[in-house]
N, C-alpha and C positions, 0 to 999 in steps of 0.2 A: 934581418937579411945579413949574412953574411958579406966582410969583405971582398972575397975573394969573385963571390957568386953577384955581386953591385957590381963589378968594376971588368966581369967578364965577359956579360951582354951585350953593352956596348962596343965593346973591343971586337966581339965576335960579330956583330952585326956592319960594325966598320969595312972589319976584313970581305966578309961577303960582300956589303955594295963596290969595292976596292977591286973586287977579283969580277964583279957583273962589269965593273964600269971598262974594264982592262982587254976583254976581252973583243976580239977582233968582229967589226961588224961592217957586213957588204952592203953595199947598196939595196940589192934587193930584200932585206931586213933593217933597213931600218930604221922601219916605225917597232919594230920588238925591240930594239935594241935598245930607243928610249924611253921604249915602254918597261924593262926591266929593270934601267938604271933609275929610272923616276922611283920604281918601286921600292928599288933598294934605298936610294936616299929618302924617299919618303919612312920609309921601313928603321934606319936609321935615328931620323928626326923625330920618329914616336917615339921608340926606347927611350932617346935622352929626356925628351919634353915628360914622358912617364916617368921617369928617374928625378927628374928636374924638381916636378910637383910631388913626389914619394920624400923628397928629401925636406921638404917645405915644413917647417915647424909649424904646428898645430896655432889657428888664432887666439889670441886670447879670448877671454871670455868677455861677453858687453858687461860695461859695468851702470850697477844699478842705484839709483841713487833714490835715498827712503822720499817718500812726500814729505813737501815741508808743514812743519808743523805751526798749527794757527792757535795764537793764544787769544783766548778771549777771555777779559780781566774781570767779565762780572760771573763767568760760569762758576768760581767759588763762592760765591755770595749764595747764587742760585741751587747750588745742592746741597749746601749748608742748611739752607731755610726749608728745600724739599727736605730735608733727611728731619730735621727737626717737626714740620709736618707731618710727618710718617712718624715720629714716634708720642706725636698726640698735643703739641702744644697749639692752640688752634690761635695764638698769634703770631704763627709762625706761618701757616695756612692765609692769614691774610696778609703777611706780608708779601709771601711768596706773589700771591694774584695780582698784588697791587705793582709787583715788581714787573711781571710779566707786563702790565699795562703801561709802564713808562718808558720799556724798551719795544715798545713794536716794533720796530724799526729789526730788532733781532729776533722776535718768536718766530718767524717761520725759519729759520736756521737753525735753532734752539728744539724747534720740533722734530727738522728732518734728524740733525747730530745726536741727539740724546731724545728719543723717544719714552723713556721709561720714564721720565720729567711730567709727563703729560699721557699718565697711565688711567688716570680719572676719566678719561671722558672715552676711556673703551667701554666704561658699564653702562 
């Protein structure tokens, strides 16, 4: 929006409630009379309040913050010994099991986070 065309609406809408409000009103009007000066300043108070929020810089954007990260100090042990499982050493296979049994306390974690850990017991 132009200069010219921002700063003229208001001015123009001024001038009109300026010239409603000036004008001579008798008794027997006036309930119009306040009824057009309300108008006009109402009329007024929108443009600017429209102009007001028109000019309102944009909110930032919410800012997003990653989840935090959980480390858990045995999952390298643990796909270490699955990955060596999988490529055939079968004491690797027990140890893995035997590991899984001394951490109970974390298989069901270990299951929902890394399911492919505990691929065997889909067949």
């Amino acid at each position: 929006m132009s200069v010219m065309m921002r700063f003229s609406l208001p001015v123009a809408a001024l001038c009109l409630s300026a010239a409603l409000v000036a004008m001579p009103a008798s008794a027997a009007d006036g309930r119009t009379g306040a009824f057009v000066g309300g108008a006009a300043l109402g009329a007024v108070g929108g443009v600017l309040l429209g102009q007001a929020l028109a000019d309102r810089p944009p909110p930032p954007p919410p800012v997003v913050r990653p989840a935090p990260v959980i480390y858990d100090p045995y999952f390298s042990q643990l796909d270490r010994m699955h990955a060596d499982c999988d490529a055939g050493s079968r004491r690797a296979c027990i140890a893995f099991g035997e590991f899984i049994g001394e951490h109970r306390e974390r298989e069901a974690e270990w299951r929902r986070m890394h399911p492919e850990l505990f691929h065997w017991e889909d067949y």
